[in-house]
N, C-alpha and C positions, 0 to 999 in steps of 0.2 A: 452431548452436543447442546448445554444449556443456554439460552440467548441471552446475550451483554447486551444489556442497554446503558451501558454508564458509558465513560470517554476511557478508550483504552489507552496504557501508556506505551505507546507505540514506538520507532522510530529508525528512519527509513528510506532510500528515493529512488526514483528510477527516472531517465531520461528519454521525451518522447520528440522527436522530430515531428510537430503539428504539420509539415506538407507531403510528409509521406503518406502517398496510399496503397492500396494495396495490389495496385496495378504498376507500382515499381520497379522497376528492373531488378534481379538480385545484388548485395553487393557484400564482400567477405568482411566481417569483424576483423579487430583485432586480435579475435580469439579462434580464426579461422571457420567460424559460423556464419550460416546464414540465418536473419530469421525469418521464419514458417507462420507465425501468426500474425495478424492485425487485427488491433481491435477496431472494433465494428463500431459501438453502440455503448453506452451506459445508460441502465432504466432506472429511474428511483423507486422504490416499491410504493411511495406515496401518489403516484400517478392514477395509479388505481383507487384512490379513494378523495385526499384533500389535503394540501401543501402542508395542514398545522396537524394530520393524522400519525400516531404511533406507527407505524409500520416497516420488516422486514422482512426480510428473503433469507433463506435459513437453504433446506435442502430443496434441489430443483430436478425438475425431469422435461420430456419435453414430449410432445404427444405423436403417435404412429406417423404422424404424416409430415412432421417433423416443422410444425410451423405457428406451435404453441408453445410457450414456456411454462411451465405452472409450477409454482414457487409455495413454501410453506411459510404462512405471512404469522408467529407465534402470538407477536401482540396483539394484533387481530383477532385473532382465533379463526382461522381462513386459511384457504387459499388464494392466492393471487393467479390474474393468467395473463399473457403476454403475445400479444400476435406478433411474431417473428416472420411473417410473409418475407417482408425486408429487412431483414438481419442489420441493417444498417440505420432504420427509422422504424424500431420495435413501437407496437403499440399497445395502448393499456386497455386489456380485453374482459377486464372484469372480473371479482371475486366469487369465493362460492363458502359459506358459513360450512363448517362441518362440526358443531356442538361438541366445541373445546381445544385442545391445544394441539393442531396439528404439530407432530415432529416429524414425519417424513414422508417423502410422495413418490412414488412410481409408477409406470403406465400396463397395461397387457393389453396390447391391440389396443381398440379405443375407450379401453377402463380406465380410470386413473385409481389409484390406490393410495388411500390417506391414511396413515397410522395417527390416531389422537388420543392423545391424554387426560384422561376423565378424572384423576383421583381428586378427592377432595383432602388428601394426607399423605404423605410417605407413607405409614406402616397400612395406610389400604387403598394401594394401589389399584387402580381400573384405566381400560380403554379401550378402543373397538377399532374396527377397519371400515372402512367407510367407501365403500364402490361407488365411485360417479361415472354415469356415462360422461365423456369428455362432448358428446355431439350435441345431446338433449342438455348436456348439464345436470340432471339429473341424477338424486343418490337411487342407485338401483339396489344397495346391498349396504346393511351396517350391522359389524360381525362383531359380538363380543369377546373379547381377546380375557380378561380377568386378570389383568397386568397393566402397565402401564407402557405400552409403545414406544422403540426408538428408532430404530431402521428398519425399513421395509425393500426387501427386494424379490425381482422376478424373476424364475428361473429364464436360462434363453431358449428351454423347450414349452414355456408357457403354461408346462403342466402345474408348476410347483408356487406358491408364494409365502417366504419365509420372513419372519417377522421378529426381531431381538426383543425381548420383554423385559427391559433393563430394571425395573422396577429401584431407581435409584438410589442412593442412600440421601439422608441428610444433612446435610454438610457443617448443620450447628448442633449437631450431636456427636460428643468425644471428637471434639475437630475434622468429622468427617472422616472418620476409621471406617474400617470394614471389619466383621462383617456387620450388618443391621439389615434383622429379615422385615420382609419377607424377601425370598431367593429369586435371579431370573430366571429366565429360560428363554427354551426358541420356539417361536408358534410356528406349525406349519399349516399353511393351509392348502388343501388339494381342490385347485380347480376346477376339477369336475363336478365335484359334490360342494363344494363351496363348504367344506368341515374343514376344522380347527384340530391339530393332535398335538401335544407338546412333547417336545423332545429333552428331560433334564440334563443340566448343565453342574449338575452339583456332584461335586466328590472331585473335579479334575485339577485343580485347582492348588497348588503347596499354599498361595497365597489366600484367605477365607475360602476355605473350597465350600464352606457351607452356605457361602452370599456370593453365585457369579453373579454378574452385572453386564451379563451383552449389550455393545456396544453401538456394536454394526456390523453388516452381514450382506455378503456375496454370492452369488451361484455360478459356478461354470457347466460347462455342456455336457456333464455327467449327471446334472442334477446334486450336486455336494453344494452345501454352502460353507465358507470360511466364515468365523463368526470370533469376532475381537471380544474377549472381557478384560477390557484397558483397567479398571481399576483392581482384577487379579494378574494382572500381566501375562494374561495366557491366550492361549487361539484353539480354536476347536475346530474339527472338520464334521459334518454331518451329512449323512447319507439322506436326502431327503424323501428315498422312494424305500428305504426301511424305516426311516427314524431313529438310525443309530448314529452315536457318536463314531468314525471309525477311526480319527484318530485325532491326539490332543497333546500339547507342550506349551513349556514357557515361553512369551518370546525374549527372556531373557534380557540379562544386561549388558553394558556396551560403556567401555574407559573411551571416551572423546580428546582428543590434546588439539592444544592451536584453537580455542576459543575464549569469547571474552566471558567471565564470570562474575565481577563486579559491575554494578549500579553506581556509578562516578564520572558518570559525562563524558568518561573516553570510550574509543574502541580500541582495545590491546589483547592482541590473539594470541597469548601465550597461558592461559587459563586450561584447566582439566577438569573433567565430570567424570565420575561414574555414576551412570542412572542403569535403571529400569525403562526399558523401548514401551512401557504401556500405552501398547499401539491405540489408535480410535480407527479411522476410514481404512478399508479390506477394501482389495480389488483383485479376481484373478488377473491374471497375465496367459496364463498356458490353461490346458485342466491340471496341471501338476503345482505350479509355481503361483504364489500369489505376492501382492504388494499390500506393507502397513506404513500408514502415516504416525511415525511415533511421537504421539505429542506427549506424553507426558501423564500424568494427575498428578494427587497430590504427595506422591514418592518418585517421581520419575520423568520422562523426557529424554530423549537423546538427541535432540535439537537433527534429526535427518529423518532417513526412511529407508526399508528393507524390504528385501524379496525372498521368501522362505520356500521351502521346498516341503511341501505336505507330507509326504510321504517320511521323509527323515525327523522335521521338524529342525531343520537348519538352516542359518543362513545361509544365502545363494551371495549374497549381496548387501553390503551396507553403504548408505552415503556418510558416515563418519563427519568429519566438519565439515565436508567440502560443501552442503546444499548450503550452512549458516557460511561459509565464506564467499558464497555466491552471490547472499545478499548483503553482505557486507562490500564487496565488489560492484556493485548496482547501489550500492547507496541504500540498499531496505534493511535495515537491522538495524533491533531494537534496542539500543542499547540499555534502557531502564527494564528490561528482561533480562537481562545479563545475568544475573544473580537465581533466576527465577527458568525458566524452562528458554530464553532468547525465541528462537524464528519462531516455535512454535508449530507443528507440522500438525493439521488438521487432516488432511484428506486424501485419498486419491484416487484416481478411474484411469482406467485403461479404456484403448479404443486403436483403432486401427484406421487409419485416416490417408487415402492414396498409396495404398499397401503398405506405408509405414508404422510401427506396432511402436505406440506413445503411451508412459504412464506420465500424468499428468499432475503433480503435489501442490496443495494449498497451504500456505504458510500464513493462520492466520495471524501475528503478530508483525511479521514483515511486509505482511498485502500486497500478496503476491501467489503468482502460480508457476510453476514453474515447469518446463516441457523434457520428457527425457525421450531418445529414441532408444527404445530394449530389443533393438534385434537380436544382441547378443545380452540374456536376462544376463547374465551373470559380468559385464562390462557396458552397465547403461551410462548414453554419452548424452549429458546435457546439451541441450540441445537452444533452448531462450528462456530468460524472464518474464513473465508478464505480469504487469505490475496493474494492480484489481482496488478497489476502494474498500474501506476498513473491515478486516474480519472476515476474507471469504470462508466459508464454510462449505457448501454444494459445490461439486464440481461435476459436469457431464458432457460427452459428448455426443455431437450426430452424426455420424458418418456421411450420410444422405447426403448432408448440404456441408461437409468437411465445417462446422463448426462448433465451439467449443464453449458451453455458457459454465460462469462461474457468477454463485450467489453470495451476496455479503450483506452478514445479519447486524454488524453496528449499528446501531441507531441512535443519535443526541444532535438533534436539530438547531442544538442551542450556540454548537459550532461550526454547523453547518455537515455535519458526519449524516449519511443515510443512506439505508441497509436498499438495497438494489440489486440486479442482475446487470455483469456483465460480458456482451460477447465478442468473440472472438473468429475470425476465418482464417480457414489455412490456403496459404498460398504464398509462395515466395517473394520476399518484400527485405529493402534496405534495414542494415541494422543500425538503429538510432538510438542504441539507447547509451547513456556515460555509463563509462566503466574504468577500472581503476587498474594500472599493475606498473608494477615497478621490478625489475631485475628478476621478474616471477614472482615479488610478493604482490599482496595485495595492499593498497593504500586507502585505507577505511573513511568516510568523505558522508557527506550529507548537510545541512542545512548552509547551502551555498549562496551569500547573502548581495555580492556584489561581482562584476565583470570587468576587464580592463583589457587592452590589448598589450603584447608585452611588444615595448619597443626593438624596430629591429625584427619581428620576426613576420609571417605572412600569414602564419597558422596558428599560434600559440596564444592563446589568454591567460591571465590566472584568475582566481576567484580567491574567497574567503570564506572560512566558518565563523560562525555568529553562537552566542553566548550557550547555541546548546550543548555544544562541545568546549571543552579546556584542554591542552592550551589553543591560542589563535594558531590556527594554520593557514600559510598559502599556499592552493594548489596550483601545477600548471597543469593545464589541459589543451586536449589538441582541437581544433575546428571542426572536426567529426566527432569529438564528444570522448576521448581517451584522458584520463587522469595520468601524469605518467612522474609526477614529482608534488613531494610536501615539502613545504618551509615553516619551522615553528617557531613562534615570534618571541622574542626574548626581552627581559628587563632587569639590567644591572646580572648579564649572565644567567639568568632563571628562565624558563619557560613562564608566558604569562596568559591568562585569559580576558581579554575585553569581549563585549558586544560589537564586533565588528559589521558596522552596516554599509560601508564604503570602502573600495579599493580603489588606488590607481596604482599603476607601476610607472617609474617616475624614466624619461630620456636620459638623464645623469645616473642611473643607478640609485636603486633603492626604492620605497612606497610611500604613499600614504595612506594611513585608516583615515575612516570617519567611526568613531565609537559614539554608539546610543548611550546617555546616562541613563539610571536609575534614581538617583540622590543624590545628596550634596555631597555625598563622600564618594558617590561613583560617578561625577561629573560627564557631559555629554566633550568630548576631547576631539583635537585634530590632533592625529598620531604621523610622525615622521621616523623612519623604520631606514634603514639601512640596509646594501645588496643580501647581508646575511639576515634580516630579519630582527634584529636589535634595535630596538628602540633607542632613538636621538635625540625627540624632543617631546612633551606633551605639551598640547595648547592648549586650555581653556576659551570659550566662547567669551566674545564681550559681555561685562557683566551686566546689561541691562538684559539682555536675551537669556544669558543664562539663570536671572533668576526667575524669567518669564519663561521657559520653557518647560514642555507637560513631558509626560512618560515617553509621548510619541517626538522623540530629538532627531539627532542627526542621523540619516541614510542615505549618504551620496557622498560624492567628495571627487572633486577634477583638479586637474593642474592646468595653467593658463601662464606659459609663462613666469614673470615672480609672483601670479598672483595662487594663491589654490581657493577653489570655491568650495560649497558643501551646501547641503539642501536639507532641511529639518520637512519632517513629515507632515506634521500639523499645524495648527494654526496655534502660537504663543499667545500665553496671556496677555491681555488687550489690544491685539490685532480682532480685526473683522473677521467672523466666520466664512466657512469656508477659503480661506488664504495659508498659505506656509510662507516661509522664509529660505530665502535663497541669501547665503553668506559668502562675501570675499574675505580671503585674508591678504595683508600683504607682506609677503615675506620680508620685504627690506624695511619699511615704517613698523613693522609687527605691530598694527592696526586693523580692526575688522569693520567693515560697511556692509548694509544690508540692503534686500531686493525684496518686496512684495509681489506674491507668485498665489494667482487666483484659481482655485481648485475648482473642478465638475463636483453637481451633485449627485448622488446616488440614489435610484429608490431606495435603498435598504442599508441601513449602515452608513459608515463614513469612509471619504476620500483621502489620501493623502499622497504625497511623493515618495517613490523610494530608490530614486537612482537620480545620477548626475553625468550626463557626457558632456565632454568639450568638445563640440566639432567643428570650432575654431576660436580662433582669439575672443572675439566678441556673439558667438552664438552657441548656446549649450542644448541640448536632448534632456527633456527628462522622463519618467514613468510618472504615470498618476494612474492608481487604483482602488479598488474600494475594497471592503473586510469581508468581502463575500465571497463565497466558493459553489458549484454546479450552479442550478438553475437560477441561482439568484444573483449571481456575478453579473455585475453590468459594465463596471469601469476599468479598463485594463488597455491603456492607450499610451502613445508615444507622443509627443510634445517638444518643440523647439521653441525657444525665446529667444531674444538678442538682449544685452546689458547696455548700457548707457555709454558707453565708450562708441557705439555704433548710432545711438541714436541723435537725431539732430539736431543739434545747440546745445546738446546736454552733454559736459565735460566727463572724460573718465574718473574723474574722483568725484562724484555728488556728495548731495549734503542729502539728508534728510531719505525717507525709506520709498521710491519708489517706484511704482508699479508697472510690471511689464507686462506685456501683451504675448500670447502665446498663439500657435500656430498648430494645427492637427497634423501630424504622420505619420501615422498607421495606429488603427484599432488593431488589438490582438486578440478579440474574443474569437474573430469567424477561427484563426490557426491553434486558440485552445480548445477550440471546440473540436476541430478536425480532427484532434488526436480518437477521439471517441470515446474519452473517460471525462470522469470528474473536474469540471474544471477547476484550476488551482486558484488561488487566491492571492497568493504572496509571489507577481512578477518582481524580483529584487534586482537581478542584475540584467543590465547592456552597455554594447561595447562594440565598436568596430573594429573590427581585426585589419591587420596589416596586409588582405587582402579584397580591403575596399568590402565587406560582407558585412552585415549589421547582426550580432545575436544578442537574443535574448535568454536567460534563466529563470526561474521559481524557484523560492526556497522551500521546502520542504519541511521546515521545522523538525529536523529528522525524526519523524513520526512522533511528536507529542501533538493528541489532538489534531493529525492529520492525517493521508491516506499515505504520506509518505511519499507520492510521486515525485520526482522532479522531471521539469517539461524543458528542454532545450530546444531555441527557438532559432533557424535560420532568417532572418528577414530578409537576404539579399542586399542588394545595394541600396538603402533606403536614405541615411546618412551622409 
C-alpha cells in the first residue's frame, strides 16, 4: 500500500447530475438499478495543514461516535482528522505527529491505533503501534512491533489487535523478486495486557514461502483474522485467541477474456490475461466467507475481485471482467494500464447498511468504488459506481450514520490532483450517471469533448472524443445520460483520429468537427463529415490566423445557416491578452472573417473558450473556463454574444476584427460544486436539446492526469 505521489496514468469518467440531491425521488437506470449512494462531500487533505502542503489520505477509519474521520496523512508523517458532524460540510480538525510513517489507522472504542513505520532501511526493518486517545488526543501507548507495519485491525470482540508486518522488499533490488529477508509476520496484540505475540507466516507459501509479506488483515466474530500475502499469492487464516495458523492456500490464478490488454489509445475488449489474483484489501463477509481486492504486484492482477470460502480455500465467487467492463461502461478505465494490471482493484470492506450486506471495492486506477449487494455471497449484484478522486486506497464504512468514506492518496498539486477523503450517504437517489450499451455490448467512451443536439430528435445528443482516443468517434446519447451508438469517422475509407474539440450535427445530414492543431503539419481544421462519418472536406483557418494561432486553437464549431462559426480557445499571436477569436466561415465565398471575444480573468491560471452554441442566426452561447480543477476553480460560465449582422449600422459582412460584447447566463461552479466531488476543470461540451433543456459536459481527459470524472449537466431551459 505504498504512496504515489507522481501523476498516475489514469483513464476514465463517470457522469454526475450536479442538481441531484439526495433527497431525490428514486428512479430506475437503464440497468434496472437504483442508486443507494450520494456523495456528500469532498475534503482535500491539505485543509488540514496549507494549500502549497504535501499531503494525503491513505487508510481511513472513523472514530466510536462516528463523527471523526482520521486518515493516515504518509507525507506528513501524521495523521489527519476530519469532523464529519455534517457529512455534508466536513471540517478540518486537525493533525496529530505520530514519529514516522503512518500506514494504517483503526479505532477500539475511543483508541485510535496507528501502525508506523520507523525503519531506516529494508533489510532493518522497525515500527511501533501508537495508541491515541481520540478525546485528549493524547498517545497513551507506543508498542514496539520490530517490523515494519502495514495493516492494522481490530477484532469486533475488542479483545484482539492484529497487525501485518509486511516488512517489505526493495523493489530496486533484482527488479523486486522475492524472497528478500528479513520475513513477515502477524503481530498480535492482546488488549488486556497490551503484549505483542507473533504468529509465523513462513513455510506456507509455494511462492518464497521463506519471505511472506502480509499485506493486510481482517478479523471476523470468532476472532480469526484473514491475512493477504499479495506478493506470495497466498491468504492465511489465523486463530488469534491460539496463535495458530488454522488454515492457508493460494488465492490462485484466474484466465480473464473480453478485456483490453494494449496501451494504444483504444478501448477493445477482446484481449486475455492469465494472472495471479495477488490479492491486497481482506474483508470478511460471513465468519466463513471473506472478500480480496486482487490488484495485482509485480506477476499478477486479475483486474476484479473474489470471495473465498476459508474453510475449503476456494472460490465462492469471482468478478471476472465484469467489475473492468463496469468501468469501462461508466467511462473510468484506464486505458494506458491496459497492458499493465487496467482497473487495478485496491481494496475492499464490508458493512451492512439498513440491513443490506454491501462489499464495497476500490479501483485505484479507475477512481472509483464500486457498491455490490452480497445477500446471495455466491451471486453478488452490482449494485453503483461511485466515482472518488485519484487513487482511492481506504475504504470504510459507518453504519451509524449509513455513510461510506473513501480515502485517496494521489497527490501532484502541479495538476491540480490531491489526496483527500471522500464521503458518501446512503439513501435512494436518481441515477445520473452516463453509461454505455448497445445491443448488450458495452460501447467504451470517455474524454467527451464537444455537445450538439441531433436534429429532429427531443432527447438525443451526440458528442465526440478528443485526441485521447483513436480513431474519432461519434457518440449518441440520450438526455438522461445513456450512450447507446458509435460512429467512427473515416478518411479516404480508413478510420482516422483528429483532436476533435467541436461538434455539431448538421439539419441536412452529416457533421462538422472543429479540430485543435498541434503543428503545421497537424493544422487547426474545420472538418465536414458526412451522415456516415467520412470525411468531405478539410478546411484550413485563414492564413493570417493560422499562423498566429498558439497550441490552444479551435474548440467549438456551430452552423448558422451557410455560415459555420468556430471559437479558438486563446488569445492568437498579437491580439490583446486575455481575448480569443471567434471565426465565420462562409460556405458559398469559402472566405473566413473574424470576431474579437474578451475573456474573464482568473485568480490562478488562464481563461479560455471551449464551446460554441448557435442559439440563433445572430446570437451564439459560449463556455469560458479557467485551467483549474477543486478549490481553485473559479471560472466555469455560460456566455451569450450577438455578431454583427444584429448589431446596429454594422452590415453582416464587416471588415476588420471586431469586438463583441458578452452577456452572463449562468455560472456553473455553485451545480459543480453540488455534485460533491472534485470540481472538474474541462467544461467542453453544451448543447440544447430538441426539448428546449440546456446540457452541459466535462471532458475527462480519460483519466491522464485526471480524476477521471465526467460531470453531466442539466441546465434547464436556460437558452
Amino acid at each position: 500500500m505504498s504512496i504515489r505521489r507522481t501523476t498516475s496514468a489514469v483513464v476514465s469518467a463517470v457522469a454526475v447530475t450536479a442538481a441531484a440531491v439526495a433527497s431525490a425521488p428514486a428512479a430506475a437506470s437503464a440497468h434496472g438499478y437504483v442508486n443507494s449512494f450520494q456523495r456528500l462531500s469532498t475534503f482535500p487533505a491539505y485543509l488540514n495543514s496549507s494549500i502549497d502542503d504535501t499531503a494525503a489520505a491513505e487508510i481511513s477509519t472513523v472514530t466510536e461516535d462516528g463523527r471523526t474521520v482520521v486518515y493516515t496523512d504518509s507525507p506528513g508523517k501524521r495523521l489527519g482528522l476530519i469532523d464529519i458532524t455534517n457529512a455534508s460540510r466536513p471540517k478540518p480538525a486537525g493533525t496529530l505527529a505520530v514519529g514516522g510513517e503512518p500506514t494504517s489507522v483503526a479505532h477500539l472504542g475511543n483508541l485510535l491505533l496507528a501502525g508506523v513505520n520507523t525503519r531506516t532501511s529494508f533489510t532493518e526493518p522497525s515500527g511501533k503501534l501508537v495508541v491515541i486517545d481520540s478525546r485528549s488526543r493524547r498517545t497513551v501507548r507506543s508498542i514496539e512491533l520490530g517490523g515494519q507495519p502495514d495493516s492494522v485491525a481490530v477484532a469486533p470482540s475488542g479483545r484482539y489487535i492484529a497487525i501485518a508486518i509486511e516488512n517489505e522488499r526493495d523493489e530496486d533490488v533484482n527488479d523486486g523478486a522475492i524472497p528478500q529477508a528479513p520475513a513477515g509476520w502477524l503481530a498480535v496484540v492482546d488488549t488486556r495486557t497490551w503484549k505483542v505475540s507473533k504468529v509465523s507466516l513462513s513455510g506456507l507459501s509455494e511462492i518464497a514461502p521463506t519471505d511472506p509479506e502480509p499485506e493486510y488483515v481482517s478479523i471476523n466474530a470468532r476472532d480469526e483474522a484473514v491475512v493477504s500475502l499479495q506478493e506470495n499469492n497466498h491468504l492465511a487464516v489465523v486463530s488469534l485467541r491460539s496463535g495458530r495458523v488454522v488454515s492457508s492456500f493460494s488465492a490462485g490464478s484466474v484466465t480473464v477474456s473480453g478485456v483490453d490488454t494494449l496501451d494504444d489509445d483504444q478501448i477493445v475488449l477482446t484481449g486475455s490475461i492469465t494472472a495471479k489474483r495477488e490479492p491486497d484489501g481482506v474483508a470478511w463477509i460471513t465468519d466463513d466467507l471473506f472478500a480480496t481486492a486482487n490488484e495485482g504486484d509485480y506477476e499478477g492482477g486479475s483486474r476484479g475481485w473474489s470471495i473465498f470460502n476459508k474453510k475449503t480455500g476456494k472460490v465462492v465467487w469471482d468478478a471476472g471482467n465484469t467489475l473492468e467492463h463496469i468501468g469501462v461502461e461508466h467511462g473510468q478505465y484506464p486505458d494506458k494500464r491496459s497492458d499493465a494490471k487496467g482497473i487495478e482493484v485496491e481494496n475492499v470492506t464490508f458493512a451492512r447498511l439498513k440491513g443490506i450486506p454491501y462489499v464495497f471495492v476500490n479501483s485505484e486506477r479507475g477512481n472509483f468504488t464500486a457498491a455490490y449487494d452480497v445477500s446471495n455471497p455466491s451471486k453478488p449484484r452490482f449494485k453503483q459506481l461511485m466515482p472518488t478522486s485519484n487513487a482511492p486506497e481506504g475504504v470504510v464504512a459507518v453504519p451509524s450514520r449509513n455513510l461510506v468514506v473513501v480515502s485517496t492518496e494521489e497527490e501532484d498539486a502541479s495538476i491540480g490532483i490531491r489526496g483527500g477523503v471522500q464521503i458518501f450517504g446512503f439513501g435512494s437517489g436518481p441515477d445520473t450517471q452516463i453509461s454505455s450499451r448497445s445491443s448488450g455490448d458495452v460501447i467504451p467512451w470517455g474524454a467527451l469533448s464537444a455537445l450538439s443536439p441531433v436534429p429532429g430528435s427531443r432527447d438525443k445528443l451526440v458528442s465526440v472524443t478528443d485526441s485521447v482516443y483513436t480513431p474519432t468517434r461519434i457518440l449518441t446519447l440520450s438526455t438522461d445520460g445513456v450512450i447507446s451508438r458509435e460512429l467512427v469517422v473515416t478518411k479516404d475509407g480508413k478510420p482516422i483520429g483528429y483532436d476533435a474539440e467541436g461538434l455539431v450535427a448538421r439539419k441536412q445530414g452529416g457533421y462538422w468537427l472543429a479540430v485543435e492543431g498541434a503543428s503545421a503539419s497537424s493544422p487547426n481544421l474545420l472538418v465536414r463529415l458526412n451522415a456516415a462519418g467520412a470525411v468531405q472536406e478539410e478546411i484550413p483557418l485563414s492564413a493570417d490566423v493560422a499562423a498566429a494561432v498558439t497550441s490552444n486553437g479551435l474548440e467549438g464549431v456551430a452552423e448558422s445557416g451557410r455560415y459555420v462559426w468556430v471559437a479558438v480557445q486563446r488569445a492568437i499571436k498579437g491580439d490583446p491578452a486575455n481575448t480569443a477569436r471567434i471565426g465565420r466561415y462562409d460556405t458559398t465565398t469559402k472566405t473566413w472573417s473574424w470576431l474579437l471575444y474578451p475573456l474573464d480573468t482568473a485568480p490562478t491560471g488562464w481563461v479560455g473558450l471551449s464551446e460554441l452554441v448557435a442559439v440563433d442566426k445572430d446570437t451564439f452561447a459560449v463556455i469560458e473556463r479557467d485551467n483549474q480543477r477543486g478549490t481553485l476553480a473559479a471560472v466555469k460560465k455560460i456566455y451569450t454574444f450577438d455578431v454583427p449582422a444584429s448589431w446596429p449600422g454594422v452590415p453582416a459582412s464587416w471588415s476588420g476584427v471586431p469586438t463583441v460584447a458578452k452577456k452572463l447566463r449562468k455560472d456553473l461552479l455553485p451545480q459543480l460544486k453540488a455534485g460533491g466531488g472534485w470540481v472538474q476543470d474541462k467544461v467542453e461540451g453544451l448543447a440544447v436539446a430538441g426539448d428546449g433543456r440546456t446540457y452541459a459536459v466535462t471532458d475527462n481527459d480519460g483519466l491522464d492526469d485526471a480524476t477521471g470524472e465526467t460531470v453531466f449537466l442539466d441546465l434547464g431551459r436556460l437558452l
